[in-house]
Structures are given as C-alpha cells and as structure tokens.
LOPATI-458763 format. One line per 2 residues: number of its first residue (from 0); their letters; for each residue x negated, y, z of N, C-alpha, C, O. Coordinates in steps of 0.001 Angstrom, whole numbers. Each point is the difference from the previous one (the first is absolute). Example, Ala and Ser with C-alpha at 12.3 -4.5 7.8 and 13.67 -1.06 7.14 Angstrom:
<nodes>
0> as> -13190/-5690/7800/890/1190/0/-900/1200/0/-1036/-19/665 | 1386/1069/-1385/-820/1190/60/770/1090/730/-509/1108/169 $
</nodes>
This chain:
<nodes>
0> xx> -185718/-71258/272356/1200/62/-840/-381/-271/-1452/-866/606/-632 | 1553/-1497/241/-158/-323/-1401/-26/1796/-745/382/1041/533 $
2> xx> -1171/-1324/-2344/-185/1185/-493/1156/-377/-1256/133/-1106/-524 | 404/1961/310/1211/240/-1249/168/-927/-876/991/-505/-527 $
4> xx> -2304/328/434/-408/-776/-1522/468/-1743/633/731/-769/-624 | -1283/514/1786/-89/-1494/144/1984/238/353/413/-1159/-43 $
6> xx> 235/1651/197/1401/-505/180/472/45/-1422/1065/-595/-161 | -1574/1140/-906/169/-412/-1334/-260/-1172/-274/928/-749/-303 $
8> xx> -2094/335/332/-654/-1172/-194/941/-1332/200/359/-904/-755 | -90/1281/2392/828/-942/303/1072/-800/-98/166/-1217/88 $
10> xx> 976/2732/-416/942/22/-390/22/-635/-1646/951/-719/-306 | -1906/980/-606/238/-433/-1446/-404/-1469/109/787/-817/-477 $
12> xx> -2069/317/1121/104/-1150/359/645/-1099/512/-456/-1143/-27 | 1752/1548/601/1663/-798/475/354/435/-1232/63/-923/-812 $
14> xx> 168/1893/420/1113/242/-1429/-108/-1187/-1055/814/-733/-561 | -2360/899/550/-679/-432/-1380/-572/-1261/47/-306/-375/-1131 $
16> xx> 45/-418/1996/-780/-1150/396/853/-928/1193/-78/-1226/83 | 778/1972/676/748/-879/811/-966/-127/1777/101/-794/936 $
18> xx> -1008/2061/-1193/-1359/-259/866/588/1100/1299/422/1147/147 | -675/-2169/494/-541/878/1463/-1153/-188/810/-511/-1101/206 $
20> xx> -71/2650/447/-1089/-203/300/-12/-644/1421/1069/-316/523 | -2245/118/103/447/-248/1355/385/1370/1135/730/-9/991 $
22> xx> -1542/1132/-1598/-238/1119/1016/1335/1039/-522/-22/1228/80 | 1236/-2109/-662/1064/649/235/930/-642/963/173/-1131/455 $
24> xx> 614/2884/-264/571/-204/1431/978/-1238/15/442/-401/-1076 | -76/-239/2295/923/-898/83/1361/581/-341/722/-602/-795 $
26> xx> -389/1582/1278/1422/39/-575/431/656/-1138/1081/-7/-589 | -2358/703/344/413/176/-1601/-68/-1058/-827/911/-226/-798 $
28> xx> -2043/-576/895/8/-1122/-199/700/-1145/-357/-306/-742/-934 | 1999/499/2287/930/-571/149/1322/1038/-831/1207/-223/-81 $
30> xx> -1804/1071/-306/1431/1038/-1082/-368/-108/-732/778/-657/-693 | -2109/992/-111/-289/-841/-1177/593/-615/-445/605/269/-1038 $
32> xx> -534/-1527/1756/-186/-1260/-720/1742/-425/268/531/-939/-592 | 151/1773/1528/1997/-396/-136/69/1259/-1215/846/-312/-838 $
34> xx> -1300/1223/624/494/818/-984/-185/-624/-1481/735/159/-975 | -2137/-1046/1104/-223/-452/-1565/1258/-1228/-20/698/-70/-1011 $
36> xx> -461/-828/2098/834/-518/105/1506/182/-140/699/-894/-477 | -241/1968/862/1127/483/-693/45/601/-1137/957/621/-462 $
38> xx> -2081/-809/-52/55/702/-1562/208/1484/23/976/534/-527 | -1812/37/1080/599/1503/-5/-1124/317/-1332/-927/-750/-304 $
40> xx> 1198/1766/-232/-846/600/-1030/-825/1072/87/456/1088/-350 | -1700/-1168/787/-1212/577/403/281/1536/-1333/99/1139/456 $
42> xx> -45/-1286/-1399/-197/1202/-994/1293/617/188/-93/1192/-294 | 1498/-1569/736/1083/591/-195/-53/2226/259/-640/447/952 $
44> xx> 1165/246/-1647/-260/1308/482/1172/1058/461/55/1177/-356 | 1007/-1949/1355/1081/411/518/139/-560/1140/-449/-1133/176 $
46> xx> 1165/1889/923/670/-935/1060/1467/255/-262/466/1020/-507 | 27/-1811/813/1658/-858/218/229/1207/1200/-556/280/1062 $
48> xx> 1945/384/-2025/389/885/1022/1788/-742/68/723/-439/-895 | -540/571/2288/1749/-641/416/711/1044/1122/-631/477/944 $
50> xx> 1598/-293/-1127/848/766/980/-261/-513/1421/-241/-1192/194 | 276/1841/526/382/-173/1393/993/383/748/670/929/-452 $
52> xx> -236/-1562/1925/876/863/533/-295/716/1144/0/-553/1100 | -392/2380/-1326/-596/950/813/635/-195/1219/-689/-249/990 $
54> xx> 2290/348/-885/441/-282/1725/-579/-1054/437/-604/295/1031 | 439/-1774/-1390/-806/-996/648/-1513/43/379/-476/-853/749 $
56> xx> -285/1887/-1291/-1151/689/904/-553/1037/-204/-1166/291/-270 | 2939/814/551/-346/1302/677/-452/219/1185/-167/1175/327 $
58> xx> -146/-2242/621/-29/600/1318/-2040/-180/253/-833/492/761 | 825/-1494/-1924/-1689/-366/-359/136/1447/-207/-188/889/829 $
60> xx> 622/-760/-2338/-830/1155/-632/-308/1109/1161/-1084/157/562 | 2629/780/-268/-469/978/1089/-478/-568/1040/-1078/415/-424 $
62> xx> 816/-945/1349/-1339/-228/933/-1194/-84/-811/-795/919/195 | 472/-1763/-1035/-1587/385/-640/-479/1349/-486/-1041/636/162 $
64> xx> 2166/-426/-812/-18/1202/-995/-1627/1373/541/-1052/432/-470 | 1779/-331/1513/-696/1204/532/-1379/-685/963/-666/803/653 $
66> xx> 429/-1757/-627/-1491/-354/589/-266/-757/-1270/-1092/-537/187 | 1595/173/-1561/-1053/-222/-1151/-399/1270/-772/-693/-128/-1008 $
68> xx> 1172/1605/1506/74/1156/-538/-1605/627/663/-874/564/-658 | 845/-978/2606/-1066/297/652/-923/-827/-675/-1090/557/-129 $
70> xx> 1163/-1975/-465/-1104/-638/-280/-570/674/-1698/-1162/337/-224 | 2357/-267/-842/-209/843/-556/-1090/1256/-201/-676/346/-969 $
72> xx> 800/115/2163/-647/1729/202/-1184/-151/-202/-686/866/-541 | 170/-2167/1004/-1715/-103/655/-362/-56/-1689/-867/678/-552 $
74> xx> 1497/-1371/96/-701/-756/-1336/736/1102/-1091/-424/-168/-1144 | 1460/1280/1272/113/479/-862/-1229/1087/-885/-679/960/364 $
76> xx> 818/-1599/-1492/-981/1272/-769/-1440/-1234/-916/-878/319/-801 | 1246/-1801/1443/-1203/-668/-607/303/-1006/-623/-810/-896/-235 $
78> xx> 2179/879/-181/617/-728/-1122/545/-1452/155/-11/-972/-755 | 566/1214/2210/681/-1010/760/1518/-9/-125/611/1065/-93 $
80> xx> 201/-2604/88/1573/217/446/181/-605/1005/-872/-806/325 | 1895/945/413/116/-421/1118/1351/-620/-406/718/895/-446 $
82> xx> 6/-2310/431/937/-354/15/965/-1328/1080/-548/-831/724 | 2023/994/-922/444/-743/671/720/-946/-460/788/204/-923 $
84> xx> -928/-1287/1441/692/-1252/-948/898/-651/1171/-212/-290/1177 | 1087/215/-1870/979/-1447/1119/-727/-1260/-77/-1149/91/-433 $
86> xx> 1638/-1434/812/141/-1091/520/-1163/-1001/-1504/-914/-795/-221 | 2032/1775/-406/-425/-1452/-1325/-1173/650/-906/-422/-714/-910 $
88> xx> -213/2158/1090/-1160/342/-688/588/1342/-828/-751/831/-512 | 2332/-753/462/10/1173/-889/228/1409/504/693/128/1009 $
90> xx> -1148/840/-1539/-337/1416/174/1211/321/285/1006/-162/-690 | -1130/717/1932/1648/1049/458/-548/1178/-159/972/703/-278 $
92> xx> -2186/179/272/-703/1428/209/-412/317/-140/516/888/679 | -1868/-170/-1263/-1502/-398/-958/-171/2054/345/851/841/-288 $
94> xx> -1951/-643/826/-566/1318/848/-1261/-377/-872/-510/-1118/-70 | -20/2618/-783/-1415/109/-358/101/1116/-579/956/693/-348 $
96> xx> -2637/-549/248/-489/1279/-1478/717/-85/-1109/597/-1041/-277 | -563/1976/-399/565/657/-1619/-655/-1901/-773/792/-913/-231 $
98> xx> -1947/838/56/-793/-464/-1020/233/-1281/131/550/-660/-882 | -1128/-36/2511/865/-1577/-322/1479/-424/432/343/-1179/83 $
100> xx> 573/2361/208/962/-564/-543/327/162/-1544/1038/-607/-263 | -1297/898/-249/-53/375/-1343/117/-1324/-517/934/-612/-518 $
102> xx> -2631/201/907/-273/-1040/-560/728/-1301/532/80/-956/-772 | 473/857/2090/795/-1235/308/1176/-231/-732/426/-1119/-286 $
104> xx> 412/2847/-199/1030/-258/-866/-537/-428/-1480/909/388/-733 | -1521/-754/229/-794/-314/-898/79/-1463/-247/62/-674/-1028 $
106> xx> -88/362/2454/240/-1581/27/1003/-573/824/56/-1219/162 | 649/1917/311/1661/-774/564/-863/355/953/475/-859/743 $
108> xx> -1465/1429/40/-26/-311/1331/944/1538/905/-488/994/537 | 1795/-1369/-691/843/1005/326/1552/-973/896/488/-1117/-174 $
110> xx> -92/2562/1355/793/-607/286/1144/-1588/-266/-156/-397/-1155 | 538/64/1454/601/-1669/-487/-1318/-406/-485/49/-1069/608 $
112> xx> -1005/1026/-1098/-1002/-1484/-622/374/-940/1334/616/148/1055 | -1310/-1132/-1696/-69/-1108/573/-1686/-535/-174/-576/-63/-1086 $
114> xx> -51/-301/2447/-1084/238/267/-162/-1298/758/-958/-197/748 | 1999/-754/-978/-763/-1575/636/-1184/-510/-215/-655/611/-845 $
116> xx> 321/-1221/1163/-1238/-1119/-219/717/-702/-1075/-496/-220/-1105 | 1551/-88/1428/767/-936/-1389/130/978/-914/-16/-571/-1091 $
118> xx> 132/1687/940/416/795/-1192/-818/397/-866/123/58/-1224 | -1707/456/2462/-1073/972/-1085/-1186/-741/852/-988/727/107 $
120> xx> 854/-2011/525/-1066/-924/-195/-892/894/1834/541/762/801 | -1789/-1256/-797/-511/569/1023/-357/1898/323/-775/780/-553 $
122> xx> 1399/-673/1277/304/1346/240/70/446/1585/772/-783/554 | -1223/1623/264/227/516/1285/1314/-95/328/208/-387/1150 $
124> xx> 819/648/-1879/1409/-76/596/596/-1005/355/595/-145/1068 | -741/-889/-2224/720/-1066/-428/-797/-980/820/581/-643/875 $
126> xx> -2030/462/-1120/-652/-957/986/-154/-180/1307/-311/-1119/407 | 554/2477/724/-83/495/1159/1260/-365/522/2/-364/1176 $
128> xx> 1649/390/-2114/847/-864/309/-48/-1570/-63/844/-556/703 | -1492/-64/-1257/-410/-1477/-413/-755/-426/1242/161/-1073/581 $
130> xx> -1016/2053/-234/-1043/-799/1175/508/430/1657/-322/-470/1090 | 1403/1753/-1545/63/936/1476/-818/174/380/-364/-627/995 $
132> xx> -652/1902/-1759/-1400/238/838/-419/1220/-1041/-22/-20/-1230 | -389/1378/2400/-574/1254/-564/-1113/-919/-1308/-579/-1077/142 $
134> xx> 601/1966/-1306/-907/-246/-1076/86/967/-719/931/735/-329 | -2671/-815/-45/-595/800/-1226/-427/-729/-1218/-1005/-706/84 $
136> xx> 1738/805/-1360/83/-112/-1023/-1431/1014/-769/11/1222/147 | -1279/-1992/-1021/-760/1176/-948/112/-202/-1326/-93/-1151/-426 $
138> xx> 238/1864/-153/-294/44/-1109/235/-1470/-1072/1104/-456/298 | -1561/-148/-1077/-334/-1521/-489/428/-476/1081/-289/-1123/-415 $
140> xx> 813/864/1670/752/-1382/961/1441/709/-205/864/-397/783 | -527/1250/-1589/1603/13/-86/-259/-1135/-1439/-1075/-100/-593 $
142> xx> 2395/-706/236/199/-1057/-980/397/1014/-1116/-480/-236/-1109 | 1176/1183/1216/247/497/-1316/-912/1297/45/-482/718/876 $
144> xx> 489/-785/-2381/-845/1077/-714/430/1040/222/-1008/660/250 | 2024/117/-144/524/1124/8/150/1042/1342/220/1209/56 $
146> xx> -501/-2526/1287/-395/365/1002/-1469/95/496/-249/231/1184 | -917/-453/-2311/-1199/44/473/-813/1386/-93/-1212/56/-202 $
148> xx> 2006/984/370/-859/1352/139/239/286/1577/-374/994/623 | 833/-1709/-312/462/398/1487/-697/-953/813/-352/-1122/-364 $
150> xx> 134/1774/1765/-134/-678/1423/1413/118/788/532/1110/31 | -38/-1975/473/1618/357/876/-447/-353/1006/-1183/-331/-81 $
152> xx> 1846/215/1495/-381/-333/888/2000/200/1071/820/861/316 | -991/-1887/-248/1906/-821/483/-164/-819/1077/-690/-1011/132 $
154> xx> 1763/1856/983/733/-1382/766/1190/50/275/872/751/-437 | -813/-1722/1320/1767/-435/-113/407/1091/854/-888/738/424 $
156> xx> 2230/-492/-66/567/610/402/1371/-1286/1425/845/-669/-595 | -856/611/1372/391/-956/831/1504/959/994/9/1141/463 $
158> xx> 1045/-2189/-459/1024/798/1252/-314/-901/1574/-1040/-499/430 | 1884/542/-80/-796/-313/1326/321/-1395/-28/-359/-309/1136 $
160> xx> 592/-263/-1417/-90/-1514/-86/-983/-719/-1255/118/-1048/-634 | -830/1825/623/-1192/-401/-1106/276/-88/-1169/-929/-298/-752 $
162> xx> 2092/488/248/667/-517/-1460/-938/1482/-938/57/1199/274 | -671/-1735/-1143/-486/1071/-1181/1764/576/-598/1084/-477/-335 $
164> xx> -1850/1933/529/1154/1004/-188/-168/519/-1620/864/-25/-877 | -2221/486/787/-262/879/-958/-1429/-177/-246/-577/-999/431 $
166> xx> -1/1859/-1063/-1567/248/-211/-809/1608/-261/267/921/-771 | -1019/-1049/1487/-887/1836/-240/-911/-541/-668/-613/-1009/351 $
168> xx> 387/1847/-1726/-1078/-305/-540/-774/1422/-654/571/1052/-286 | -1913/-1334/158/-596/1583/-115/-837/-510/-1560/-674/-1026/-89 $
170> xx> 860/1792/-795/-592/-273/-1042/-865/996/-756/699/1010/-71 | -2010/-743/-607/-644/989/-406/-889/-847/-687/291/-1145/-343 $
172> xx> -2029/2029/17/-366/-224/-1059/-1262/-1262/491/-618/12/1065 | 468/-1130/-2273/-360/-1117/486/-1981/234/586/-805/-899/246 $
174> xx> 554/2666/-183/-1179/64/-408/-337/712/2015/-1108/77/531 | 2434/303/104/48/418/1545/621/-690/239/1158/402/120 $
176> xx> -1409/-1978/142/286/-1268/1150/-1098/205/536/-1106/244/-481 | 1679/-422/2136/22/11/1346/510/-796/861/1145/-397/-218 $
178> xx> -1568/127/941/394/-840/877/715/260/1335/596/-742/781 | -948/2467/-800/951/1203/748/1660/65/-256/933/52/801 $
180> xx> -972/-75/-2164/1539/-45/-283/951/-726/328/1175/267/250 | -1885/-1448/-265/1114/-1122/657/292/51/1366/1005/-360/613 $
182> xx> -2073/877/-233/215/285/1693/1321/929/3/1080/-401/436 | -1317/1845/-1038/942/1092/-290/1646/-1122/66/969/-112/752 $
184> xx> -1247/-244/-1473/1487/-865/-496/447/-496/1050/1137/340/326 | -1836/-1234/479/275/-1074/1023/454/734/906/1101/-162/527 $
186> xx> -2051/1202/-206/624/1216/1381/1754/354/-660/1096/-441/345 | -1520/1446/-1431/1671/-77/-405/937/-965/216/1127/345/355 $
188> xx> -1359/-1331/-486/1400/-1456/-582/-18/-221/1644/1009/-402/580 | -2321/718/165/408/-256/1578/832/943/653/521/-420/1034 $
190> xx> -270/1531/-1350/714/1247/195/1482/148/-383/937/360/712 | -950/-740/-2072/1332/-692/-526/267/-576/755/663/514/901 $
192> xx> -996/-1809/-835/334/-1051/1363/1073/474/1082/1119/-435/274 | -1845/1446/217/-42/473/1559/1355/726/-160/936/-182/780 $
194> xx> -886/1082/-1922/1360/976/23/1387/-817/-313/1084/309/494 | -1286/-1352/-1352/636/-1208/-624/1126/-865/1882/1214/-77/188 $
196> xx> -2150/-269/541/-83/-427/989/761/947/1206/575/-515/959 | -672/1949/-1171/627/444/1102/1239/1177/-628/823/683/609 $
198> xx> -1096/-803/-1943/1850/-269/-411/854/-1232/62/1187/-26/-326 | -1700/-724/652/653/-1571/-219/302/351/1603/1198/181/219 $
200> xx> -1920/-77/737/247/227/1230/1051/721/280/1042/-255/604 | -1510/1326/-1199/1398/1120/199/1107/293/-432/684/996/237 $
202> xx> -412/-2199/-1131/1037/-480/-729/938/-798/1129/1102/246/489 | -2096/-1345/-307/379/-909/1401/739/739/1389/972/-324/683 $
204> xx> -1691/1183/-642/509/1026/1139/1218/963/-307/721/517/854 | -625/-376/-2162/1320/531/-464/1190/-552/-117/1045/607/233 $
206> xx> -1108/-1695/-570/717/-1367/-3/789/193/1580/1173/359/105 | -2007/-651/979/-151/-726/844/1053/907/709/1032/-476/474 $
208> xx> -1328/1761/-423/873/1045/311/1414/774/-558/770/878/388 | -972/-1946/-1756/1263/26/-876/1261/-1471/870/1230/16/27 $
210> xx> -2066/-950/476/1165/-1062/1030/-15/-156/944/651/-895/539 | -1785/2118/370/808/703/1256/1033/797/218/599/62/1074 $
212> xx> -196/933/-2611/717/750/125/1415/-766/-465/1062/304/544 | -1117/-1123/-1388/1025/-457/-415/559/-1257/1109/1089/-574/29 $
214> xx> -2220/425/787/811/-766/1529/505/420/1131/684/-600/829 | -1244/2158/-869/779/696/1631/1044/742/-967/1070/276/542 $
216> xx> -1188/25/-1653/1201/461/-316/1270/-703/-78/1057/632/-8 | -1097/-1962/-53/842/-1151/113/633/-518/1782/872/-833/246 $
218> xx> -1407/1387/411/540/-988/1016/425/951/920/-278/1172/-257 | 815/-1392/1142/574/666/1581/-465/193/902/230/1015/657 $
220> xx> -1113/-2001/-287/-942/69/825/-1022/711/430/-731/487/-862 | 388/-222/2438/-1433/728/-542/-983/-824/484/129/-911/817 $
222> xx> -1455/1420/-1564/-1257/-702/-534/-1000/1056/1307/65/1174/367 | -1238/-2785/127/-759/612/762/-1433/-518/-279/-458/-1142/15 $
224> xx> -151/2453/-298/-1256/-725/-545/-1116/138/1166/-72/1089/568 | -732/-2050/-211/-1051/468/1062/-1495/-641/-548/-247/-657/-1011 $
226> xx> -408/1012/1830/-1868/-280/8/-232/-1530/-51/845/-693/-567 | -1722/238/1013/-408/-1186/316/335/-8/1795/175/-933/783 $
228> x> -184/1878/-668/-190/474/2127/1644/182/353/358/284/1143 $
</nodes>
C-alpha cells in the first residue's frame, strides 16, 4: 500500500504539472482527469448543499437506516461516518462520532450536499456512481482538498432491475484505511439489496390480492380454484 506521503506527491503532481504517474490507479486515474476536465476546483472549501424530496426516498432511507446504524456500531468510537446518498451523490443521512461530524459540517459535508464526481471531483461517492463499482477513495486520490483527511469507502446501492438507487458510503480518518471497510459496506448495500427486493415483492403480492378481491367481489359467479392434479 502506497505510504501517505506518495498520494501527496501524486496528487500535487496532476495539480501542479499536469503529471501522472504510471503506478496510479486506473480509475482514479480516469476521475482525475474528467474532473480536471470539467473544471472542478481542487482548493474549493464547501460542498453545494440543494433540497431534496424526502418522500421520493423514504422508503431508501427507512430500509437502510437501521443496517447503516448495525454497520455504524462496529466502527463507532474511531471517528467514522457512515452515510447515505441517493442516485445522484447527495447526502439524504450522515451517522457518526461527535468530532467528525463536526468537522463534515465544517465543510457542507451535511445532509443535501451534493457529492457528484461532477460536483466535488474524484470522490468514493460520486466516482463509484460513474463506474458502478464498490470503491475506496485515500486520502490525496480524492480531487478536492477539503476531502483529503479522509479514507471513504462507497458502493452503489441497486433495485432489482439493476438501476443505481442510492449509495452507502463509510467515511473516517485518512490515517485507518483498510481494505476491510469496503468489504463492511458491500455486505451492507448487499443487505439493503435484499430487504429493498422483498418489499418490492410484497408489495407485488399486495397488489395482487388487492384485484382478486376487487374481482370476486364483482361478479355472480362462483370461482373454482384447483392444483395442477
């Protein structure tokens, strides 16, 4: 694993020279270089906070809620947040210690921000929606400055037709990256998944029994249901 210092290195060397090394990663690599391209501003020291609309993913929030609370537990006490983002990168929920949330409100990183790849450059949230793929973000490979005390570690969040729903992302201090955490995450967002999936089911099944009833209550006839036998 690279040491602290060389993701500095690196990082000021794209800022400052236009340089990339070879033994950086490919897809940070490929955010890099669309973030310098959209002109995002590496020094900026705020995120872009915008309203949302909570009924359009209340049914995210409560299903995650309480298994990003279990993921929470493990990591509470070592200066981790645990947050949830919809579709497009921005914060619907933000779970942590006293100290870095403190410090995330410090920098917009609070409910509504906006946490694209287009907004705040290479980042676990924003890039993991860009590629659709679990990622860990360290230190110097986030594009902006204001996100480089941190390690995050984000993936997508999927309904059952594969469409990216949302995003789990776990964020703490850039000095306890792991390669454990992302695992942590992935199990979660697979769990999400699963509960996501058999309310949708049981929705279906509610439905289904909502225009049986509204068809024998309609007719005269009687109805005979049998086996296959």
């Amino acid at each position: 694993m690279k040491s602290l210092k060389d993701y500095k290195e690196n990082w000021e060397q794209f800022i400052f020279e236009d340089y990339i090394k070879p033994n950086i990663n490919p897809i940070v690599k490929l955010s890099w270089l669309r973030s310098k391209r959209m002109g995002i501003d590496p020094f900026r020291t705020y995120g872009k906070i915008k309203p949302f609309d909570y009924e359009k993913y209340k049914e995210l929030i409560n299903i995650a809620t309480p298994l990003t609370e279990g993921l929470y537990s493990i990591v509470e006490g070592s200066g981790f947040m645990v947050i949830i983002c919809n579709e497009q990168g921005q914060l619907l929920k933000v779970i942590g210690d006293t100290d870095p949330l403190n410090h995330a409100k410090r920098m917009g990183f609070i409910e509504g921000a906006d946490w694209s790849e287009a907004e705040m450059g290479t980042n676990a949230i924003g890039t993991s929606i860009v590629v659709d793929s679990p990622l860990q973000i360290v230190a110097e490979e986030h594009f902006a400055k204001i996100c480089q005390s941190w390690t995050c570690s984000a993936a997508p969040i999927h309904d059952s037709n594969g469409k990216i729903i949302g995003v789990l992302n776990i964020s703490g201090p850039r000095d306890k990256v792991h390669s454990h955490t992302l695992g942590m995450v992935v199990s979660t967002v697979k769990a999400i998944e699963y509960q996501l999936k058999l309310n949708e089911n049981m929705q279906k099944i509610l439905m289904m029994q909502k225009f049986l009833e509204a068809a024998t209550n309609n007719i005269d006839d009687a109805i005979v249901i049998t086996d296959t036998q």
